[in-house]
N, CA, C and O of each residue as an XYZ file, in Angstrom:
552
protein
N       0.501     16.428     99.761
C       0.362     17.758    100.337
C      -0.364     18.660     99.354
O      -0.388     18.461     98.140
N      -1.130     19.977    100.173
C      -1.687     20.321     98.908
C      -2.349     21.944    100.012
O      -1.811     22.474    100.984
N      -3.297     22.197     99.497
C      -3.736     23.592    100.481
C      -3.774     25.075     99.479
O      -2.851     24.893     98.684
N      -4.173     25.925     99.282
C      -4.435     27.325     99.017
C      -3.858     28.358    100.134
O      -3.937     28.054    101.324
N      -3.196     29.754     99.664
C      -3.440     30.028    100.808
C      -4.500     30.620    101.318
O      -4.640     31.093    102.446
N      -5.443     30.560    100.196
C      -7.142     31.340    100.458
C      -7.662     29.771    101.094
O      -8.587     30.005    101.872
N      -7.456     28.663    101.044
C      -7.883     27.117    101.580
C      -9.344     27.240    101.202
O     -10.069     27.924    100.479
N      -9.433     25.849    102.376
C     -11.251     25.945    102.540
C     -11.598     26.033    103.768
O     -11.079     26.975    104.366
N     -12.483     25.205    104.514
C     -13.030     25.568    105.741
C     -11.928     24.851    106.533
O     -11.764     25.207    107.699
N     -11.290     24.048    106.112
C     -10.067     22.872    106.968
C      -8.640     24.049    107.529
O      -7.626     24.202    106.848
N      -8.824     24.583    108.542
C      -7.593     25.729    108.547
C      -6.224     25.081    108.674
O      -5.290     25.832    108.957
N      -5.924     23.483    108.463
C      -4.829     22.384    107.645
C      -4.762     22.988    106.470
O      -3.671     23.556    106.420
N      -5.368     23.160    105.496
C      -5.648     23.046    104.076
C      -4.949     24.759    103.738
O      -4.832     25.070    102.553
N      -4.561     25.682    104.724
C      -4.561     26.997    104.574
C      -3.309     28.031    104.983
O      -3.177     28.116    106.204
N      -2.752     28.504    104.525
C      -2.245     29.294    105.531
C      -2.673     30.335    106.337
O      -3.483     31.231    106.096
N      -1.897     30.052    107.515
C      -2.849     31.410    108.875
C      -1.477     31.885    109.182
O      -0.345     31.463    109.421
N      -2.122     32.922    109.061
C      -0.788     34.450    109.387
C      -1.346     35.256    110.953
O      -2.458     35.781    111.015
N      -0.706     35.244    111.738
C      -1.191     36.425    112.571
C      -0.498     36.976    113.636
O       0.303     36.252    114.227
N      -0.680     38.282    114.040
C       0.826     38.777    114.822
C       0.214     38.769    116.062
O      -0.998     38.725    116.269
N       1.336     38.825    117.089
C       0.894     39.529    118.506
C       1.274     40.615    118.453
O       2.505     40.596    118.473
N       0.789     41.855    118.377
C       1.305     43.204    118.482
C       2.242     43.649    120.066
O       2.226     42.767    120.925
N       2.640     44.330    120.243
C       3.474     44.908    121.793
C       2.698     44.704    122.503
O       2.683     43.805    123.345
N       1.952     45.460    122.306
C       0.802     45.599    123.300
C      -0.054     44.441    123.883
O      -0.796     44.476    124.864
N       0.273     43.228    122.902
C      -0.747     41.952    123.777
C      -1.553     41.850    122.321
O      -1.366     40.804    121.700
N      -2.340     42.740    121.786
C      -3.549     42.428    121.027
C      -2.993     41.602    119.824
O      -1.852     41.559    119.365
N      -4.050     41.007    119.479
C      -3.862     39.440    118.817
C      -4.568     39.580    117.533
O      -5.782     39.687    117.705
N      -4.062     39.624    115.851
C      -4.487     39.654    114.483
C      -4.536     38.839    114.022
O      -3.497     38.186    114.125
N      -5.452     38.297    113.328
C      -5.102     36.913    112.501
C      -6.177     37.527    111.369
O      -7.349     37.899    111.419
N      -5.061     37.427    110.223
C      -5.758     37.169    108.612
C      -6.369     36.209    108.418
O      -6.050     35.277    109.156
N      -7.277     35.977    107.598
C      -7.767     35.033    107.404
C      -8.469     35.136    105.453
O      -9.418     35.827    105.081
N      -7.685     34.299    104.664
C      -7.729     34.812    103.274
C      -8.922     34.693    103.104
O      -9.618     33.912    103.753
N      -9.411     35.583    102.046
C     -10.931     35.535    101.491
C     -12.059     36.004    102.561
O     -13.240     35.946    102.221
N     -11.772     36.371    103.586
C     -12.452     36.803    104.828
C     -12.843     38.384    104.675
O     -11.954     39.234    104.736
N     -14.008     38.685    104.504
C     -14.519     40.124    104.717
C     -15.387     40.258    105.461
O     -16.084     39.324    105.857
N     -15.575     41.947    105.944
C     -16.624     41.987    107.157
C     -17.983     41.664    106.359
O     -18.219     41.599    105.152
N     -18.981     41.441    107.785
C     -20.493     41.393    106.920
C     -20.762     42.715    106.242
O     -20.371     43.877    106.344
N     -21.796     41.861    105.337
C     -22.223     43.058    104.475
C     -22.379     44.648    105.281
O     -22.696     44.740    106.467
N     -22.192     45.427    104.698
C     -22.910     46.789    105.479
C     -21.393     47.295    105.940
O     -21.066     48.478    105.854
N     -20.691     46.470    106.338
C     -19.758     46.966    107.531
C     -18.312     47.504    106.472
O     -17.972     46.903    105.453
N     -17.540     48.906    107.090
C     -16.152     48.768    106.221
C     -15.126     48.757    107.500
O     -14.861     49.352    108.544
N     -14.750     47.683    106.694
C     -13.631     47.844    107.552
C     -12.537     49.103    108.176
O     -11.896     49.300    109.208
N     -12.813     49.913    106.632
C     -11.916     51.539    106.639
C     -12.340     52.398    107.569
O     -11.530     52.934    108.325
N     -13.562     52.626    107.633
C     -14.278     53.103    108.404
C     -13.258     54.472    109.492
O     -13.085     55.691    109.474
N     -12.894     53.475    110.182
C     -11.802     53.743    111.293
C     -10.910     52.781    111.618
O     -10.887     51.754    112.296
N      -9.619     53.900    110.411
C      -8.556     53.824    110.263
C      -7.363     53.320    111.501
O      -6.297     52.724    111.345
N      -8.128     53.905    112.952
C      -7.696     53.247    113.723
C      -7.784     51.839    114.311
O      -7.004     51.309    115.102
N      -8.615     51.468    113.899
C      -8.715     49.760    114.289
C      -7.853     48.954    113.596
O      -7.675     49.017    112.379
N      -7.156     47.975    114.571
C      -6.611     47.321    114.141
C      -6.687     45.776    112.732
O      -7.623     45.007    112.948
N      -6.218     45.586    112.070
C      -6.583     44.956    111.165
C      -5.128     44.285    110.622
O      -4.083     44.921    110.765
N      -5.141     43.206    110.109
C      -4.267     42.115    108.993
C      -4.919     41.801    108.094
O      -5.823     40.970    108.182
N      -4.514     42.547    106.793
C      -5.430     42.223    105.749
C      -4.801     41.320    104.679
O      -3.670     41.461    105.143
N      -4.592     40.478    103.592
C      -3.611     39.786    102.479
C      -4.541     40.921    101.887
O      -5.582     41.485    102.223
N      -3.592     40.976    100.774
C      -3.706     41.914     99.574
C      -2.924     40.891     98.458
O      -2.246     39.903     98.740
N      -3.223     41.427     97.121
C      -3.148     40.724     96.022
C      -2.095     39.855     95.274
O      -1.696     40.123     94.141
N      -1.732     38.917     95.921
C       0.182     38.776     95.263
C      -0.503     38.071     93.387
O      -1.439     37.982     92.593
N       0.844     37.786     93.688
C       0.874     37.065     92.127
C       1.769     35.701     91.875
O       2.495     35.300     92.785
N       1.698     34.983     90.587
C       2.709     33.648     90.409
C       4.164     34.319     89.692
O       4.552     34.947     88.707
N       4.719     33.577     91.182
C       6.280     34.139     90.798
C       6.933     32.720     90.004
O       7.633     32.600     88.998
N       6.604     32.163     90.545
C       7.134     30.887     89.756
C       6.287     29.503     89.155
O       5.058     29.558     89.117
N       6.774     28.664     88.840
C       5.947     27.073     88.835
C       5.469     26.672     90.173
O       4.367     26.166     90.388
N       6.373     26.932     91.060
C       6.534     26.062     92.671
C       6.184     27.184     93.621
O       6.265     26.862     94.806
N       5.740     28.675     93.324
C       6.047     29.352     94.308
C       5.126     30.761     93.806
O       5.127     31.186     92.651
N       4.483     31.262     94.761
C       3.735     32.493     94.963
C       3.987     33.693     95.494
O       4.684     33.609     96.505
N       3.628     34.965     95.139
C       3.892     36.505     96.212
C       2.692     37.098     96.801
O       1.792     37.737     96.256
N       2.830     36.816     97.815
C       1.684     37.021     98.753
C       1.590     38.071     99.632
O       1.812     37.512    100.706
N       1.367     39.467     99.918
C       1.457     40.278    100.247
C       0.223     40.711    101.578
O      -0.990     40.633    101.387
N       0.770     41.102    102.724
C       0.182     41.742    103.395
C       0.191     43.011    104.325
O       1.226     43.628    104.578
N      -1.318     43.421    104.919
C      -0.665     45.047    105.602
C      -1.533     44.930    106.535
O      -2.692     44.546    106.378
N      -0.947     45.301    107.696
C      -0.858     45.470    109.298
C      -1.489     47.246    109.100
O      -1.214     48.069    108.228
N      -2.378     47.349    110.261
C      -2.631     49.010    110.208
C      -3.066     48.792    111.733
O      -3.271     47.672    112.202
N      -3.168     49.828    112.362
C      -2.235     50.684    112.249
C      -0.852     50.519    112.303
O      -0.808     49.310    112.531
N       0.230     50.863    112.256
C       1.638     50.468    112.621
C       1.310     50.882    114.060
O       0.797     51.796    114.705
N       2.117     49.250    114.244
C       2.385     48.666    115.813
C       3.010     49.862    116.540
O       3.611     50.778    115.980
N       2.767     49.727    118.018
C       3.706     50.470    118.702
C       5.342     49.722    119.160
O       5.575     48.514    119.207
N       6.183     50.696    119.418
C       7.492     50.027    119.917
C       7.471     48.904    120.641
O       6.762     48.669    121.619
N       8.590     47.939    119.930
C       8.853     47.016    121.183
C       8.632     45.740    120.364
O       8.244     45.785    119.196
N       8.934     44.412    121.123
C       8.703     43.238    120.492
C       7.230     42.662    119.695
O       6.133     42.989    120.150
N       7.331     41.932    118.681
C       6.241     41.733    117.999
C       6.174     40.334    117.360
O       7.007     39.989    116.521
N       5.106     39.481    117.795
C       5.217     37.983    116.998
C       4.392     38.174    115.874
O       3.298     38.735    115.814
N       5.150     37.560    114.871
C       4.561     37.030    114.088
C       4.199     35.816    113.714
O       5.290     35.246    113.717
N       3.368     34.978    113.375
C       3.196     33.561    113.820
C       2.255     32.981    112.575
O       1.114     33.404    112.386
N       2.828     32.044    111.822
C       2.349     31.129    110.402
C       1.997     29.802    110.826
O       2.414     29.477    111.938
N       1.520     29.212    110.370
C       1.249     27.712    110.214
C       0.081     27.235    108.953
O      -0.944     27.838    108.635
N       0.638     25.933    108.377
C       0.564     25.528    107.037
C       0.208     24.113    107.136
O       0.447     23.378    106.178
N      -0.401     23.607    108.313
C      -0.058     22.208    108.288
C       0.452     21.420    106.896
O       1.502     20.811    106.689
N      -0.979     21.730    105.813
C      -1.245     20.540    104.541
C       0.449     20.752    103.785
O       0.845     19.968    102.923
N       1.128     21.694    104.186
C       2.478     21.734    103.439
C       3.536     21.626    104.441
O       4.603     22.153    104.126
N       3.469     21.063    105.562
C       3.778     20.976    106.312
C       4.901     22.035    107.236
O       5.996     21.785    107.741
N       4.159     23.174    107.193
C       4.721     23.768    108.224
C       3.424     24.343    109.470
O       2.383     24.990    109.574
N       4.527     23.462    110.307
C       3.744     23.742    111.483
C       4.039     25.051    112.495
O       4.982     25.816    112.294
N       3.148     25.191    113.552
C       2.844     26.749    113.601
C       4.204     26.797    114.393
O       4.817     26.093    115.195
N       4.373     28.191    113.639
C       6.077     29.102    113.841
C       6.000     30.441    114.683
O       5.220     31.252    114.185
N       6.436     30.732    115.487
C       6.390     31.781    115.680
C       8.382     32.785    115.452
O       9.512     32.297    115.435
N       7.995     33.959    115.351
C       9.266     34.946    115.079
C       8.679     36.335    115.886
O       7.502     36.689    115.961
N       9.602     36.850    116.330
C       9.484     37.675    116.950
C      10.735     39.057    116.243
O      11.959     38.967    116.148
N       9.788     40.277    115.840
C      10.132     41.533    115.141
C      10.632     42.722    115.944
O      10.246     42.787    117.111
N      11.356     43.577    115.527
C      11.247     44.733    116.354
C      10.318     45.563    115.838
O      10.521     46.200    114.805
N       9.356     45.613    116.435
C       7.961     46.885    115.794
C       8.238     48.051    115.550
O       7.465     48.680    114.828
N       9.370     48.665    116.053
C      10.102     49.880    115.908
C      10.465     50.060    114.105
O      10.276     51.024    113.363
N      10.972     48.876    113.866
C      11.887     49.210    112.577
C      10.528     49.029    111.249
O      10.526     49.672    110.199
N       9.237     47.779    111.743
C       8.165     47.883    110.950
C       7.400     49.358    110.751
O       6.859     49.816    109.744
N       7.564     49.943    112.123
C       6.529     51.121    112.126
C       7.532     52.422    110.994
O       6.962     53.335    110.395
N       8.407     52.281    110.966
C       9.289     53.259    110.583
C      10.054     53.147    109.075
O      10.929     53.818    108.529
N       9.238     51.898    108.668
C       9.314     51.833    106.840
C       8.181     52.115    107.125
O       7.963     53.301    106.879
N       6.850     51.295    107.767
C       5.453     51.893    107.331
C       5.468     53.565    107.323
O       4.480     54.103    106.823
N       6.197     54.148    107.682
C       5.540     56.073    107.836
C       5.889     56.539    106.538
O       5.556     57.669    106.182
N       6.680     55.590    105.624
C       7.095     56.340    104.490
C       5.837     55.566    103.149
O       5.955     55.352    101.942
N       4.970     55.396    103.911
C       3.823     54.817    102.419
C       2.777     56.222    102.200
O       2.337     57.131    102.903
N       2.707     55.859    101.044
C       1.819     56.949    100.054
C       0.484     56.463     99.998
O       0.557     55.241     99.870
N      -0.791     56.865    100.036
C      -1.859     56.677     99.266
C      -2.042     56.847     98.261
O      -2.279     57.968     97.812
N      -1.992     55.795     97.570
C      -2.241     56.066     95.637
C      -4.241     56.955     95.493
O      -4.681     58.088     95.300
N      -4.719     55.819     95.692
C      -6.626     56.052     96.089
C      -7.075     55.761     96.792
O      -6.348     55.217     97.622
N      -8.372     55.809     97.103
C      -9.130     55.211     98.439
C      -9.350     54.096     97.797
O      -9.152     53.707     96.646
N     -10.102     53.347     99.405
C     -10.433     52.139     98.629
C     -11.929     51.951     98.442
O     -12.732     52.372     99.275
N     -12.305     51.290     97.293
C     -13.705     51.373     96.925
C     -14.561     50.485     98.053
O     -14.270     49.487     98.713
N     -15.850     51.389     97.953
C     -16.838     51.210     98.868
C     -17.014     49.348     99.379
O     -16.591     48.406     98.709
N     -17.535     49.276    100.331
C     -17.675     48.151    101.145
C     -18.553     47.499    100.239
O     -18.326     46.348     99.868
N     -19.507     48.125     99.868
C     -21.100     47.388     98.746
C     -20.281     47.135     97.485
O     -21.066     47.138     96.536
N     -19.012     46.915     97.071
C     -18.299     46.921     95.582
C     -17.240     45.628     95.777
O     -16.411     45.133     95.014
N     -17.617     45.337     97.042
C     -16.284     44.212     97.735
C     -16.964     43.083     97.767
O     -18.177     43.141     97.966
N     -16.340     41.868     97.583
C     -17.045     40.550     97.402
C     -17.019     40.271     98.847
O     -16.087     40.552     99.600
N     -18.148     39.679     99.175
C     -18.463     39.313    100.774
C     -18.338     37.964    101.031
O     -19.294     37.390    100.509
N     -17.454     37.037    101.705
C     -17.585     35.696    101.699
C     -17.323     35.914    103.359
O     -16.926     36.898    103.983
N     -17.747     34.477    103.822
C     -17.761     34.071    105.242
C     -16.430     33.523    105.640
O     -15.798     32.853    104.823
N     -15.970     33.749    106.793
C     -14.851     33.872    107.012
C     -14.530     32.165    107.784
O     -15.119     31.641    108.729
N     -13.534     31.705    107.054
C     -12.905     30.235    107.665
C     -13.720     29.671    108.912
O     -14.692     30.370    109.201
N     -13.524     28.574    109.688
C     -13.353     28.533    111.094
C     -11.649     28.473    111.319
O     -10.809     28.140    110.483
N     -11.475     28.823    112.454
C      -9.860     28.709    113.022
C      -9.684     27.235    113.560
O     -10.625     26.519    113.902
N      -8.700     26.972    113.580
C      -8.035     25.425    114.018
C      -8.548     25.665    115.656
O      -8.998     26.621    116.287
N      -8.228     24.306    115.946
C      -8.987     24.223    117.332
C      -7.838     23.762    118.636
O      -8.085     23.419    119.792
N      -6.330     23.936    117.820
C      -5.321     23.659    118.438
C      -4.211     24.872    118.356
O      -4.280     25.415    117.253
N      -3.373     25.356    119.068
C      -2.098     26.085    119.357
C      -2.709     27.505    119.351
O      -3.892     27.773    119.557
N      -1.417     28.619    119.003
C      -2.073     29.986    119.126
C      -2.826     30.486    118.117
O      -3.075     31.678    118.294
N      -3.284     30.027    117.125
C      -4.602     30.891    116.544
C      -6.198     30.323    117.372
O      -7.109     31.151    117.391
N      -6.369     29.387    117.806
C      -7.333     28.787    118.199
C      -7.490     29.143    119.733
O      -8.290     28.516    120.426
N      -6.750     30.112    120.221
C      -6.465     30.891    121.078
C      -6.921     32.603    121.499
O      -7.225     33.402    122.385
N      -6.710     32.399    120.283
C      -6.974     34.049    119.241
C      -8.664     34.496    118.715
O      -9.176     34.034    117.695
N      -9.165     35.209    119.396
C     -10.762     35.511    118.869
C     -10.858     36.501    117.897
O     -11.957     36.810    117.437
């Protein structure tokens, strides 16, 4: 067994994170994935987005991997849904109350902005597996 969770093009080799929001609409992170050049994602704050942000090595065997959902979801049920094949977890889904996510998210601070889109490393984004709900997911 073996895999990153940034992987390579094999979305086996990777972990894939992505929620169903209340509303139906469908996120999937995808590590090391940025928009094309030119484009920011910040832009507008209202579009939806799953971004990983920077974890660190917590242990020998084990990593902290951090991510952020924007806007906060509206009320009501919410999947969240992983799969890992190369470490063998296969795709999971859990279901959240979006209520209680949206309502720690209202208490975050902006430390700074975030630096310009032309200052961000640009790589091409995975392909998605061609089986279950991310391969589902556009």
């Amino acid at each position: 067994m073996g895999g990153s969770p940034r992987g390579g093009a094999d979305p086996d080799d990777r972990l894939m994170l992505g929620v169903q929001l209340p509303d139906g609409r469908r996120l999937v992170m995808q590590p090391g994935s940025v928009p094309p050049a030119g484009v920011d994602p910040f832009a507008n704050p209202a579009a939806p987005a799953l971004t990983s942000m920077v974890g660190g090595l917590v242990g020998d065997l084990s990593q902290d991997f951090r991510y952020w959902l924007r806007p906060l979801p509206p009320a009501g049920r919410m999947l969240v849904v992983v799969r890992w094949s190369a470490l063998g977890i296969q795709e999971t889904l859990n279901e959240l109350d979006a209520a209680a996510l949206s309502a720690a998210g209202s208490s975050a601070t902006v430390l700074w902005p975030q630096a310009p889109i032309e200052q961000r490393v640009q790589r091409p984004s995975p392909p998605p597996p061609t089986t279950g709900w991310f391969a589902q997911t556009s």
